[in-house]
PDBQT receptor file of N, H, CA, C and O in Angstrom, charges set to zero:
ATOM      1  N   UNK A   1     138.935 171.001  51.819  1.00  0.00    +0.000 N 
ATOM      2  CA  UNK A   1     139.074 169.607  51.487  1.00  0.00    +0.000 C 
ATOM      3  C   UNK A   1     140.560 169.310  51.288  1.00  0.00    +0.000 C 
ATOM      4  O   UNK A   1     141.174 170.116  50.589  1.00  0.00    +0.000 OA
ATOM      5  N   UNK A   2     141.275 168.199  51.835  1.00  0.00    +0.000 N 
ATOM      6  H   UNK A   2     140.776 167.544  52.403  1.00  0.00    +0.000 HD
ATOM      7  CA  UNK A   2     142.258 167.918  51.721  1.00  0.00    +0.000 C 
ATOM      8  C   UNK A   2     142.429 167.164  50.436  1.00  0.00    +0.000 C 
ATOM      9  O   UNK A   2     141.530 166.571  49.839  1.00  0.00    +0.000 OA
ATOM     10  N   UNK A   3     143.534 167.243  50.124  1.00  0.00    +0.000 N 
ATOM     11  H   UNK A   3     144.264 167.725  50.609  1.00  0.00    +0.000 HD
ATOM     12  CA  UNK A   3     144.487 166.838  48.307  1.00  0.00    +0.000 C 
ATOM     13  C   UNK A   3     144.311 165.264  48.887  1.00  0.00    +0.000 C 
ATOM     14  O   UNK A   3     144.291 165.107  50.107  1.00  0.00    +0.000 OA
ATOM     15  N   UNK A   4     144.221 164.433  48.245  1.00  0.00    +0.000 N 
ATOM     16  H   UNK A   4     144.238 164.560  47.253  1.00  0.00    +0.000 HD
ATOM     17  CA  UNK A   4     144.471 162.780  48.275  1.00  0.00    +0.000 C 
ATOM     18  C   UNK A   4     146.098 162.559  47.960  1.00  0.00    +0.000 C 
ATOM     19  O   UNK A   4     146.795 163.182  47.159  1.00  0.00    +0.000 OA
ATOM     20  N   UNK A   5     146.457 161.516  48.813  1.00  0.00    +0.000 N 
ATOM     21  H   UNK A   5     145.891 161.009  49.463  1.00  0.00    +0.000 HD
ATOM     22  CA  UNK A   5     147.608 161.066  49.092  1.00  0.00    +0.000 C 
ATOM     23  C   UNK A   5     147.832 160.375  48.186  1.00  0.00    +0.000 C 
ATOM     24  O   UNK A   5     147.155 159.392  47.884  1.00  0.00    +0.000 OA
ATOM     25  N   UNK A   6     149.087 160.878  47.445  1.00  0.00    +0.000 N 
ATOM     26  H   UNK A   6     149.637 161.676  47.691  1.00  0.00    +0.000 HD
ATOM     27  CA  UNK A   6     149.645 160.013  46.185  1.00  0.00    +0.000 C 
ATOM     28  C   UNK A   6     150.209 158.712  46.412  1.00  0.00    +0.000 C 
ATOM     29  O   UNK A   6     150.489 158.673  47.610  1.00  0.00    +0.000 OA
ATOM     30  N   UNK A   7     150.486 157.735  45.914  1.00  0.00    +0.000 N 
ATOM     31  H   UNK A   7     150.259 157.767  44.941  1.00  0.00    +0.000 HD
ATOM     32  CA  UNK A   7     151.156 156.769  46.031  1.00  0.00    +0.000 C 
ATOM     33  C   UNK A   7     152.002 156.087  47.027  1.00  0.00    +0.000 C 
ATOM     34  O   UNK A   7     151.913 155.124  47.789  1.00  0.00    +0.000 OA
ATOM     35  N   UNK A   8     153.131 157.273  46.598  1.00  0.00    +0.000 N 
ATOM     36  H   UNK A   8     153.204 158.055  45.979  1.00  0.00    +0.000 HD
ATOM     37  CA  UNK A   8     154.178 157.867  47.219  1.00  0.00    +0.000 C 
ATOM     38  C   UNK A   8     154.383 157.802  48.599  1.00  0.00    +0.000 C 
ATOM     39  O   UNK A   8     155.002 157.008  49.307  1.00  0.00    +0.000 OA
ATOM     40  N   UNK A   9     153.567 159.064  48.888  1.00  0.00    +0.000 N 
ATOM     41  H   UNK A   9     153.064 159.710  48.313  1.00  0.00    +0.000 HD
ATOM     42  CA  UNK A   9     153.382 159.594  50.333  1.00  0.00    +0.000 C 
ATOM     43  C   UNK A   9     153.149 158.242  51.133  1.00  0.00    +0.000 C 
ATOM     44  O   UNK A   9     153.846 157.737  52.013  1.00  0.00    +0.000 OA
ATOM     45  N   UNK A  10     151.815 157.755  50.495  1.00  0.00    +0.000 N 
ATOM     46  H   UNK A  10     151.249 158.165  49.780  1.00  0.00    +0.000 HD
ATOM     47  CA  UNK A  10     151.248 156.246  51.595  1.00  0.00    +0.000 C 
ATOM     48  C   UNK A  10     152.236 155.236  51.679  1.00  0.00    +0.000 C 
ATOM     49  O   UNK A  10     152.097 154.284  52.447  1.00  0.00    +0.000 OA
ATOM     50  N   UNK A  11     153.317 155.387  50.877  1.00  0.00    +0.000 N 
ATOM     51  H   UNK A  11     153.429 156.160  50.254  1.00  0.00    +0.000 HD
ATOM     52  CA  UNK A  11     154.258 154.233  50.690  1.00  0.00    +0.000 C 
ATOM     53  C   UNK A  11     155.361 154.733  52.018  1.00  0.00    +0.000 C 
ATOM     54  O   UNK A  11     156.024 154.035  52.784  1.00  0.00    +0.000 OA
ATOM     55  N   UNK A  12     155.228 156.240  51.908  1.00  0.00    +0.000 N 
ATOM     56  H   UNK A  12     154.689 156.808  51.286  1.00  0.00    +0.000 HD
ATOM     57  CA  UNK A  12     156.203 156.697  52.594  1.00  0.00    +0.000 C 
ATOM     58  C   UNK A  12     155.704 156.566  54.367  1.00  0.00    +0.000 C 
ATOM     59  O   UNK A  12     156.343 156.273  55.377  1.00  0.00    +0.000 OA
ATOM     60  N   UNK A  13     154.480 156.884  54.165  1.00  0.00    +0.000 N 
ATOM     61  H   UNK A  13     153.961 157.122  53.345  1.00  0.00    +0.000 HD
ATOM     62  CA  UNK A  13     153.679 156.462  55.673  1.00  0.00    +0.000 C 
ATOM     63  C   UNK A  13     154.011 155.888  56.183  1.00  0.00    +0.000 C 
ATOM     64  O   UNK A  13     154.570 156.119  57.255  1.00  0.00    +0.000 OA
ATOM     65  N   UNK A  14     153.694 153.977  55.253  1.00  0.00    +0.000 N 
ATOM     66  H   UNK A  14     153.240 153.790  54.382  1.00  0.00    +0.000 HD
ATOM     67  CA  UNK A  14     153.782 152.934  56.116  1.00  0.00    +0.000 C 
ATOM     68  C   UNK A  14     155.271 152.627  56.149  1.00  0.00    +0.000 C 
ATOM     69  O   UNK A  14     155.889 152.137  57.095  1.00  0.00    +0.000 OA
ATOM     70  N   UNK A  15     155.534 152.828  55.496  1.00  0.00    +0.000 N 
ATOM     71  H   UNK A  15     155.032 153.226  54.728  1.00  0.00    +0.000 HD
ATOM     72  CA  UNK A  15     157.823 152.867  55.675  1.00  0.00    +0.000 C 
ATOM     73  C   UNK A  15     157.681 152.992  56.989  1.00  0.00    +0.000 C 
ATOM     74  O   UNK A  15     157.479 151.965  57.638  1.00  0.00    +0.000 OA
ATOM     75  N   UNK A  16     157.748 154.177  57.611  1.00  0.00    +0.000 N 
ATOM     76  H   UNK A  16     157.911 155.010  57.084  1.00  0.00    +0.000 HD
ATOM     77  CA  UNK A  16     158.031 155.377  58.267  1.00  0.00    +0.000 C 
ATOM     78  C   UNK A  16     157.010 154.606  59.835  1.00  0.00    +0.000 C 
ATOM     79  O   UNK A  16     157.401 154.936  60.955  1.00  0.00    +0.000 OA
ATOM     80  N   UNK A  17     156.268 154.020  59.762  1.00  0.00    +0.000 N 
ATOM     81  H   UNK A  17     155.950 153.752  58.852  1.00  0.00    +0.000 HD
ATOM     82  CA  UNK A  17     155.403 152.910  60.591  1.00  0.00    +0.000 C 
ATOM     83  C   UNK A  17     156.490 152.016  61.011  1.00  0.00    +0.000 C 
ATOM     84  O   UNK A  17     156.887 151.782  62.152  1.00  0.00    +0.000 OA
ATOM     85  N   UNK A  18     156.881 151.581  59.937  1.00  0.00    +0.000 N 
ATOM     86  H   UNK A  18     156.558 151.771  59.010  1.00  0.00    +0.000 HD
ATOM     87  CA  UNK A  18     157.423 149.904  59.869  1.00  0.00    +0.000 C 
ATOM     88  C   UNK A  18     159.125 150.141  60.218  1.00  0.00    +0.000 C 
ATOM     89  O   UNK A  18     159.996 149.271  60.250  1.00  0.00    +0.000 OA
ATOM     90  N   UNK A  19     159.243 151.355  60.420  1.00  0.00    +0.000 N 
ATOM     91  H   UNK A  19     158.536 152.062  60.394  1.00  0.00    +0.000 HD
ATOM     92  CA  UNK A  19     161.037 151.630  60.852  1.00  0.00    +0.000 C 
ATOM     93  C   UNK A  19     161.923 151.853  59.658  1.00  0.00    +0.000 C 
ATOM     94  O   UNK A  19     163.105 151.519  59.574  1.00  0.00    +0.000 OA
ATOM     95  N   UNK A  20     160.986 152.640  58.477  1.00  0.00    +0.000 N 
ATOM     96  H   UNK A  20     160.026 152.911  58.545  1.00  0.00    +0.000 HD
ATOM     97  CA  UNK A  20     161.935 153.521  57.169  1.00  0.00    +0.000 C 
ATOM     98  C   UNK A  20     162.615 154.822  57.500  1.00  0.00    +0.000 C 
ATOM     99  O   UNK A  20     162.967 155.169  58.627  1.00  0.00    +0.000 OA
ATOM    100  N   UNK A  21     162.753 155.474  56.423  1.00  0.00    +0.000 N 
ATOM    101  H   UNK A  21     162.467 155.192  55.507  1.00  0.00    +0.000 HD
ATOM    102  CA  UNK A  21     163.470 156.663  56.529  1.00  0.00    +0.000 C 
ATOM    103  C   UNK A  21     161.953 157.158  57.484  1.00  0.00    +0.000 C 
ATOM    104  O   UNK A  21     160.840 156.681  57.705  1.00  0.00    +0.000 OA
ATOM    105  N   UNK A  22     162.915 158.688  57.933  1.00  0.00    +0.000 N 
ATOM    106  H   UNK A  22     163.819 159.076  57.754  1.00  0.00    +0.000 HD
ATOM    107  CA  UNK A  22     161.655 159.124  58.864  1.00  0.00    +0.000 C 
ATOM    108  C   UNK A  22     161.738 158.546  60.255  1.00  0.00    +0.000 C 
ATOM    109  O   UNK A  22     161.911 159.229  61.265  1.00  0.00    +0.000 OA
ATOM    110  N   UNK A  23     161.633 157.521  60.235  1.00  0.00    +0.000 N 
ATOM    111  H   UNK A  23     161.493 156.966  59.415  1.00  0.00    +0.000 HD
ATOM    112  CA  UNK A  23     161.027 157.051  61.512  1.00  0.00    +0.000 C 
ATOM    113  C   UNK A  23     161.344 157.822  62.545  1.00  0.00    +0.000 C 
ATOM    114  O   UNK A  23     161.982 158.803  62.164  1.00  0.00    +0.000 OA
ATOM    115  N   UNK A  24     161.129 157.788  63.946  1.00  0.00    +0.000 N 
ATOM    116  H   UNK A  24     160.611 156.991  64.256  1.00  0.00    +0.000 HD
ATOM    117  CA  UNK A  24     161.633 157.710  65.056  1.00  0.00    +0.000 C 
ATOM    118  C   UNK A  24     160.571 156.941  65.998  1.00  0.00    +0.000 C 
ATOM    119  O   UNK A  24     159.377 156.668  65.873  1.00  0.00    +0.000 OA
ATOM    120  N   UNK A  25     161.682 156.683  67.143  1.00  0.00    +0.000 N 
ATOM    121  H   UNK A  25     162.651 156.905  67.245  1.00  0.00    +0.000 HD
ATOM    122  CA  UNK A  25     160.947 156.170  68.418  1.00  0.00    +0.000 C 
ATOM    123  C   UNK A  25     160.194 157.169  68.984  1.00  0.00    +0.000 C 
ATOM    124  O   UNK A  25     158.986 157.180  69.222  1.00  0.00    +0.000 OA
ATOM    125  N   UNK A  26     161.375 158.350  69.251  1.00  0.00    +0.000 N 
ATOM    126  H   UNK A  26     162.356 158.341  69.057  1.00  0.00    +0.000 HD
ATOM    127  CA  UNK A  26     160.757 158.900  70.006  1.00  0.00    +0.000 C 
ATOM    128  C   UNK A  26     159.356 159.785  69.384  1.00  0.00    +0.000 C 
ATOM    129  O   UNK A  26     159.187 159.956  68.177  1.00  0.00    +0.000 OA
ATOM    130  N   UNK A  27     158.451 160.277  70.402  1.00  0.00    +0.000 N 
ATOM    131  H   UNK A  27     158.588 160.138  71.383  1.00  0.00    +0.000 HD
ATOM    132  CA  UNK A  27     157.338 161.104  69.661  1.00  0.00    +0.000 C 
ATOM    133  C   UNK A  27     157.381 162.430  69.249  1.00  0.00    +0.000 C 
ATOM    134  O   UNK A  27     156.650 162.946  68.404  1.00  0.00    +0.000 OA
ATOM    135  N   UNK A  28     158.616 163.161  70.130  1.00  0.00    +0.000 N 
ATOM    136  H   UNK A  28     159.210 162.742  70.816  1.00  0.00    +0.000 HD
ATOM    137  CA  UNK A  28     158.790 164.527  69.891  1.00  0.00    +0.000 C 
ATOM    138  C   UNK A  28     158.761 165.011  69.161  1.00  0.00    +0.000 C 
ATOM    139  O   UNK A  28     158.065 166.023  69.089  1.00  0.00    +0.000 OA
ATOM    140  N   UNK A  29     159.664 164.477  67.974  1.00  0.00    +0.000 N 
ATOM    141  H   UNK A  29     160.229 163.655  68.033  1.00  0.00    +0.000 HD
ATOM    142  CA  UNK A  29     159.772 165.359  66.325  1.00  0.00    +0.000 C 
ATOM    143  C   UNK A  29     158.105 165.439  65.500  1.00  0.00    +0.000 C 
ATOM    144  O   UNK A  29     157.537 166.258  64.778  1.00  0.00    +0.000 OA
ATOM    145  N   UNK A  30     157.666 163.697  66.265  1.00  0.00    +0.000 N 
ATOM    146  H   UNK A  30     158.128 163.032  66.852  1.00  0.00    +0.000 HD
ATOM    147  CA  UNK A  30     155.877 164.894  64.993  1.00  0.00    +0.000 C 
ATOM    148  C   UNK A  30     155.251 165.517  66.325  1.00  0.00    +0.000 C 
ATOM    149  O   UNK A  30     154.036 165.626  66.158  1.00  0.00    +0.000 OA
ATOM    150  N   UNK A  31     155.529 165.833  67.216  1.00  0.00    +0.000 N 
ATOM    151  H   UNK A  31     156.516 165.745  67.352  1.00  0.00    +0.000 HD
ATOM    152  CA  UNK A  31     154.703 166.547  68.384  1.00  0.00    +0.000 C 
ATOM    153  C   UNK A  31     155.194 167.798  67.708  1.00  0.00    +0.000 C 
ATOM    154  O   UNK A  31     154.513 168.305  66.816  1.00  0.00    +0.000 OA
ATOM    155  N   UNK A  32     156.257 168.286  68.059  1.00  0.00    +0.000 N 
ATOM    156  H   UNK A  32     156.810 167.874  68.783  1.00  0.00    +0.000 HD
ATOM    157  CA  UNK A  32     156.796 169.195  67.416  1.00  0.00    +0.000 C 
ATOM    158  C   UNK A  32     156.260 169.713  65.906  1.00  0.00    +0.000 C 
ATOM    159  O   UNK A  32     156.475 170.839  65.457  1.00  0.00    +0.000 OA
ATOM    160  N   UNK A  33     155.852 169.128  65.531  1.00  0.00    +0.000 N 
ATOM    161  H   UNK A  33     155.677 168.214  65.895  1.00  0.00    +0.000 HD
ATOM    162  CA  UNK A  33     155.521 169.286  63.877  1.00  0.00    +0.000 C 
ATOM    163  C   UNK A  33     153.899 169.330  64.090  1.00  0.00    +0.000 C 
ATOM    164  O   UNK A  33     153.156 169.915  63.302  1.00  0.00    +0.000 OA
ATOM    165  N   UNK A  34     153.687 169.004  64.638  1.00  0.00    +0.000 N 
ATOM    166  H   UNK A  34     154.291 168.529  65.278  1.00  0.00    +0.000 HD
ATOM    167  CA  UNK A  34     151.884 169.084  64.848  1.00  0.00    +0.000 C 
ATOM    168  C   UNK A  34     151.558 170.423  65.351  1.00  0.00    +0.000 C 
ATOM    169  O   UNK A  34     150.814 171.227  64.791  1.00  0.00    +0.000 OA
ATOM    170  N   UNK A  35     152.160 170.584  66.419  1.00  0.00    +0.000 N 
ATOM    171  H   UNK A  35     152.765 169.930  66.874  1.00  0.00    +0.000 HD
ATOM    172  CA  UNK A  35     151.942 172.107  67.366  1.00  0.00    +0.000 C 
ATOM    173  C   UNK A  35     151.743 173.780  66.705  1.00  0.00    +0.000 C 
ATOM    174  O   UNK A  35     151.195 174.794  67.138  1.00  0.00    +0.000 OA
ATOM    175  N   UNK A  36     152.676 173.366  65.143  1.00  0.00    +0.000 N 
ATOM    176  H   UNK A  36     153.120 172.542  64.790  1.00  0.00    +0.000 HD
ATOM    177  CA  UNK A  36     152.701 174.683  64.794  1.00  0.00    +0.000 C 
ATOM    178  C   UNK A  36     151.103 175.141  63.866  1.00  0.00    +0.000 C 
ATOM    179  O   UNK A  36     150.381 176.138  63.858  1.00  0.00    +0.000 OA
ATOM    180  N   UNK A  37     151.093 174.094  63.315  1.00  0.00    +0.000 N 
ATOM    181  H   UNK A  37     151.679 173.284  63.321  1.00  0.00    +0.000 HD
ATOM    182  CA  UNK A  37     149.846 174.044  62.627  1.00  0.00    +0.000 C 
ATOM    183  C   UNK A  37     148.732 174.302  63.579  1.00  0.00    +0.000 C 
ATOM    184  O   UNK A  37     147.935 175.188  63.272  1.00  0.00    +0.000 OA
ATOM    185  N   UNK A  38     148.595 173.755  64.509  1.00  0.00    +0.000 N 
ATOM    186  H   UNK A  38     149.242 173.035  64.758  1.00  0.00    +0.000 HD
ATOM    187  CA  UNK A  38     147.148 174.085  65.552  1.00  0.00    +0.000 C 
ATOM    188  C   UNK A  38     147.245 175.328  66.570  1.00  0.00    +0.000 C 
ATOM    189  O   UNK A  38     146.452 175.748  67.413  1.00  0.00    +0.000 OA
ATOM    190  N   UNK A  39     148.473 175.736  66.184  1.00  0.00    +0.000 N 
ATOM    191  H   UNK A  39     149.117 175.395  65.499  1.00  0.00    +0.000 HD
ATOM    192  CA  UNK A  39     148.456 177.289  67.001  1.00  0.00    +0.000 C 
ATOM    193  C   UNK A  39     147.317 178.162  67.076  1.00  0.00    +0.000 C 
ATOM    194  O   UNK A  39     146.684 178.591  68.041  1.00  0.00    +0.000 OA
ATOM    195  N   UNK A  40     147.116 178.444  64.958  1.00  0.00    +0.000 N 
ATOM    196  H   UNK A  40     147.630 178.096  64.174  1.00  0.00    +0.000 HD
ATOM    197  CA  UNK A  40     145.583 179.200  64.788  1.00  0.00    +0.000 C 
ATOM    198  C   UNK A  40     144.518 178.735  64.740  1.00  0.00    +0.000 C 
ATOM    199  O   UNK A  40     143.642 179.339  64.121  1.00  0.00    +0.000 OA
ATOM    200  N   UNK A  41     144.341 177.954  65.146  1.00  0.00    +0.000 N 
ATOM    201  H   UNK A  41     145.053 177.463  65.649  1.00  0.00    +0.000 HD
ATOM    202  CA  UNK A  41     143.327 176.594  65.473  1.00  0.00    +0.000 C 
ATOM    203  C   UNK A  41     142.378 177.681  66.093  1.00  0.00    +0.000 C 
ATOM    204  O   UNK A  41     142.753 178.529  66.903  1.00  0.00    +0.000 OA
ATOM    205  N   UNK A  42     140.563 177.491  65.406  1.00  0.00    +0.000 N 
ATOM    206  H   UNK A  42     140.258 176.802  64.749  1.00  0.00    +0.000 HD
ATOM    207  CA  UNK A  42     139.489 178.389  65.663  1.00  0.00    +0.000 C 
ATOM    208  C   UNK A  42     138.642 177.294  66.209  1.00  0.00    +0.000 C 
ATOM    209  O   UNK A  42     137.973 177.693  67.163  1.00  0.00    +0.000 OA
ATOM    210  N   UNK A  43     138.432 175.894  65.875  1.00  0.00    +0.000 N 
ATOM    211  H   UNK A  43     138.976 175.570  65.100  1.00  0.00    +0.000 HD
ATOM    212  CA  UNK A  43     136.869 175.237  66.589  1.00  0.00    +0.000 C 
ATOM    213  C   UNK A  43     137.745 174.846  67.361  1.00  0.00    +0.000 C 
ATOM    214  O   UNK A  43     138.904 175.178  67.611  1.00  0.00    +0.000 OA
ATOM    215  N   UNK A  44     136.813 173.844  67.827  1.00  0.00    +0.000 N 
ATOM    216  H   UNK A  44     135.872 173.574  67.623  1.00  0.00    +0.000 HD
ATOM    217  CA  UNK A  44     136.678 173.371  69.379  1.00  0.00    +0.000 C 
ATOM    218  C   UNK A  44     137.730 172.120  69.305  1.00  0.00    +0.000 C 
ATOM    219  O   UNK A  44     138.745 171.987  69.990  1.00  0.00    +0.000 OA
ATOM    220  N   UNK A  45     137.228 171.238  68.298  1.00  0.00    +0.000 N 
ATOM    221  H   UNK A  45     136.404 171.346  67.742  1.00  0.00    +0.000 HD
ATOM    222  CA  UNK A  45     137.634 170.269  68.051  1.00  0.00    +0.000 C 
ATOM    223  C   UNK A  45     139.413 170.526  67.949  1.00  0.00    +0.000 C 
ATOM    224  O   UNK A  45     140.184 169.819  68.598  1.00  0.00    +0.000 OA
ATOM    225  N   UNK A  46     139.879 171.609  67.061  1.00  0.00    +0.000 N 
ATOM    226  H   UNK A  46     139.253 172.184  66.533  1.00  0.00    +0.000 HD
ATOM    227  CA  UNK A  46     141.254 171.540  66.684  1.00  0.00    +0.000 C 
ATOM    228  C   UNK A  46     142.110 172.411  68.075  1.00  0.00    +0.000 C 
ATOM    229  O   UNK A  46     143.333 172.295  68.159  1.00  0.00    +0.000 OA
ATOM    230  N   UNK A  47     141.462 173.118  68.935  1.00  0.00    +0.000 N 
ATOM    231  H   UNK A  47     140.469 173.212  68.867  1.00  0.00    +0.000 HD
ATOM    232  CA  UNK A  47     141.610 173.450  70.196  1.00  0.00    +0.000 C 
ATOM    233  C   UNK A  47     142.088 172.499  71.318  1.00  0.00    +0.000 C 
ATOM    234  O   UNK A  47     143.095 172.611  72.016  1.00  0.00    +0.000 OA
ATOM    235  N   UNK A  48     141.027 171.428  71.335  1.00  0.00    +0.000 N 
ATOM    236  H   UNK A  48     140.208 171.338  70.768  1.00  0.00    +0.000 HD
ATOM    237  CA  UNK A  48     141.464 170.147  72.207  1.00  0.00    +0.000 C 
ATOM    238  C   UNK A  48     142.838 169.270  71.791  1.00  0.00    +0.000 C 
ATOM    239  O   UNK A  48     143.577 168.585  72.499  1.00  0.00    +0.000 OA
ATOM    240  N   UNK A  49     142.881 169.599  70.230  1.00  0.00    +0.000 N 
ATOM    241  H   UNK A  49     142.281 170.156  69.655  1.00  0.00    +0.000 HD
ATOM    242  CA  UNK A  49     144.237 168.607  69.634  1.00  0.00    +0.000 C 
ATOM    243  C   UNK A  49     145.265 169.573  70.275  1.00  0.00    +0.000 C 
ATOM    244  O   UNK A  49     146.145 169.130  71.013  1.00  0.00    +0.000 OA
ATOM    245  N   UNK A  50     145.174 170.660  70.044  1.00  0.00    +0.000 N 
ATOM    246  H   UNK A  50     144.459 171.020  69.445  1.00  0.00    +0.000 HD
ATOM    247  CA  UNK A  50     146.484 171.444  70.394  1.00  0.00    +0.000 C 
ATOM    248  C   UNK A  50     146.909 171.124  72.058  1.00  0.00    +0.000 C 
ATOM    249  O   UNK A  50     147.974 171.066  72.672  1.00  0.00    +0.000 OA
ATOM    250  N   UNK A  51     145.414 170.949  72.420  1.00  0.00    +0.000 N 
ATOM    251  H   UNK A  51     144.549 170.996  71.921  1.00  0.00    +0.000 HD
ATOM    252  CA  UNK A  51     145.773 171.215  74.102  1.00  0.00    +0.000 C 
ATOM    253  C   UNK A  51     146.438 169.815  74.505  1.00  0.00    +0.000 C 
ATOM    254  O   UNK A  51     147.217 169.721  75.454  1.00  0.00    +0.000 OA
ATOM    255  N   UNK A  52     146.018 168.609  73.604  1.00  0.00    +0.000 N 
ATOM    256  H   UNK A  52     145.386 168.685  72.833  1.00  0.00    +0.000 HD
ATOM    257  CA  UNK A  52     146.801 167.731  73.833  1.00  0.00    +0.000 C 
ATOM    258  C   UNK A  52     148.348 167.158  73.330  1.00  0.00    +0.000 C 
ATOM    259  O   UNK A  52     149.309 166.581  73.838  1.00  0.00    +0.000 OA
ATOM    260  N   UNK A  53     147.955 167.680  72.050  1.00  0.00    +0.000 N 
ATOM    261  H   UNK A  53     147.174 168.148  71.637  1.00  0.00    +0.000 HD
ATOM    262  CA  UNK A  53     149.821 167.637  71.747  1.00  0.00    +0.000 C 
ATOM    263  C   UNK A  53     150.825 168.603  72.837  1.00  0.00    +0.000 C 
ATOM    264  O   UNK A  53     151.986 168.373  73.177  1.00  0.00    +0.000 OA
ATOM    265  N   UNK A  54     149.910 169.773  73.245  1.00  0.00    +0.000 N 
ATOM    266  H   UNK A  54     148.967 169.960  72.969  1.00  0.00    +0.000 HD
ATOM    267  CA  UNK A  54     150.947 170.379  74.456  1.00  0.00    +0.000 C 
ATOM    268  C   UNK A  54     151.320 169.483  75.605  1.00  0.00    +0.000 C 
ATOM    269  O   UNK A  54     152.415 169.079  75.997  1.00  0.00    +0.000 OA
ATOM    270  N   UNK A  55     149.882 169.258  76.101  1.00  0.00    +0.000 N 
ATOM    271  H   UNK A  55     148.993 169.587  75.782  1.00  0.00    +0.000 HD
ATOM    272  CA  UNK A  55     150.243 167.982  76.996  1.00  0.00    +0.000 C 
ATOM    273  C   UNK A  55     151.216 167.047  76.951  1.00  0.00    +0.000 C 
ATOM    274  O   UNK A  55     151.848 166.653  77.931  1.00  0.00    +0.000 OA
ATOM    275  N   UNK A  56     151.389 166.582  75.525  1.00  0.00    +0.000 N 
ATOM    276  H   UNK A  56     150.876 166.903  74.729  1.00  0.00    +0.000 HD
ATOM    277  CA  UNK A  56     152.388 165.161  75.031  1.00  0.00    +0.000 C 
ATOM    278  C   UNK A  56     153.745 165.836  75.022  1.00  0.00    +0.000 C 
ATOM    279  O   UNK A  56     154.819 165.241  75.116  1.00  0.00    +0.000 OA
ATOM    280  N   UNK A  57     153.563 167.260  74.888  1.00  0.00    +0.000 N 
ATOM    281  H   UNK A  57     152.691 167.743  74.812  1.00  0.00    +0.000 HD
ATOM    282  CA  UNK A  57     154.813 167.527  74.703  1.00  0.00    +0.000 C 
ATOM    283  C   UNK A  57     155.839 167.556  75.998  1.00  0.00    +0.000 C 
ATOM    284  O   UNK A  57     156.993 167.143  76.114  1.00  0.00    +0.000 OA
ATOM    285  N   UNK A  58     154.805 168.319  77.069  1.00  0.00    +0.000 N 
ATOM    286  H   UNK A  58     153.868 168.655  76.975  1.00  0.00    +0.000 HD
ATOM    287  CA  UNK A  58     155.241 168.338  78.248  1.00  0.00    +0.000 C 
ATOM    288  C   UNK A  58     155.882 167.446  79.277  1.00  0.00    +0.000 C 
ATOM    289  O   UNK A  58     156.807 167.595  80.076  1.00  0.00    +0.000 OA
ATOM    290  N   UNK A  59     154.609 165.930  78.803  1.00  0.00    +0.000 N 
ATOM    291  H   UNK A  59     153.857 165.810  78.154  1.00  0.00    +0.000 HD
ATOM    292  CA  UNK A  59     154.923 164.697  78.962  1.00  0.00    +0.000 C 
ATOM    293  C   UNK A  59     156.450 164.391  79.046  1.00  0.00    +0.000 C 
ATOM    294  O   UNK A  59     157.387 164.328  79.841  1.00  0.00    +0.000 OA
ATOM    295  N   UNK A  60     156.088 164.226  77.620  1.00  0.00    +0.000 N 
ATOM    296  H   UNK A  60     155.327 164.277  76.974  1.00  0.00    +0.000 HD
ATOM    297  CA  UNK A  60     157.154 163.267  76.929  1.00  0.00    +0.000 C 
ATOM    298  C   UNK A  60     158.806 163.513  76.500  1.00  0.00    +0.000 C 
ATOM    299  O   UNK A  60     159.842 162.849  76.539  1.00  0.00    +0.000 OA
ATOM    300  N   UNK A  61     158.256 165.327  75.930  1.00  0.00    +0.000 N 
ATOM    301  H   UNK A  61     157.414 165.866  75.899  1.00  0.00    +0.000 HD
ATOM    302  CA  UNK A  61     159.522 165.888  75.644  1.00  0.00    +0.000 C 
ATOM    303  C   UNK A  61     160.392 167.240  76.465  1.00  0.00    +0.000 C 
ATOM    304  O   UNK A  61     161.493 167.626  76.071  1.00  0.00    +0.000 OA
ATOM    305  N   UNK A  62     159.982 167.581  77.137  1.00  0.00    +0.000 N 
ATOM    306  H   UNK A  62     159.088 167.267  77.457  1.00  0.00    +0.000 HD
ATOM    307  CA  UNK A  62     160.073 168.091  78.237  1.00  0.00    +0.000 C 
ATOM    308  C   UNK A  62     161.492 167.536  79.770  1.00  0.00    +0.000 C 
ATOM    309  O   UNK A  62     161.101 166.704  80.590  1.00  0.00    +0.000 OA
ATOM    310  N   UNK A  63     162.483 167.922  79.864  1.00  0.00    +0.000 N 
ATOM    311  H   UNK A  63     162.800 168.598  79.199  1.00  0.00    +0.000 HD
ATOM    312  CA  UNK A  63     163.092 167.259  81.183  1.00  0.00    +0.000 C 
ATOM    313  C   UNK A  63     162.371 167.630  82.343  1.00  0.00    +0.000 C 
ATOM    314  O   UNK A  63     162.713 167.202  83.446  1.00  0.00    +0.000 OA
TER     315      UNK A  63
């Protein structure tokens, strides 16, 4: 079960949406940040995320 998002964090979310600290245009930096986590990825479901953030990565961040 995941911890509930303090205040904070959600404040920091929608910042970070709306062009706060954090932000970027581009997608790479949370592609990048997603990928490492779903490496040991066991179901099916967290398998397909990985296979698609690779995809996005290839896409997008990739020359």
């Amino acid at each position: 079960m995941k911890e509930p998002l303090s205040p904070q964090k959600i404040l920091q979310k929608i910042g970070s949406m709306a062009g706060g600290p954090g932000y970027s245009q581009s997608p790479c930096p949370r592609i990048a940040s997603n990928i490492p986590g779903l490496l040991t990825a066991t179901s099916e479901h967290e398998r397909e995320l990985l296979n698609e953030e690779l995809r996005r990565d290839r896409e997008y961040c990739r020359p």
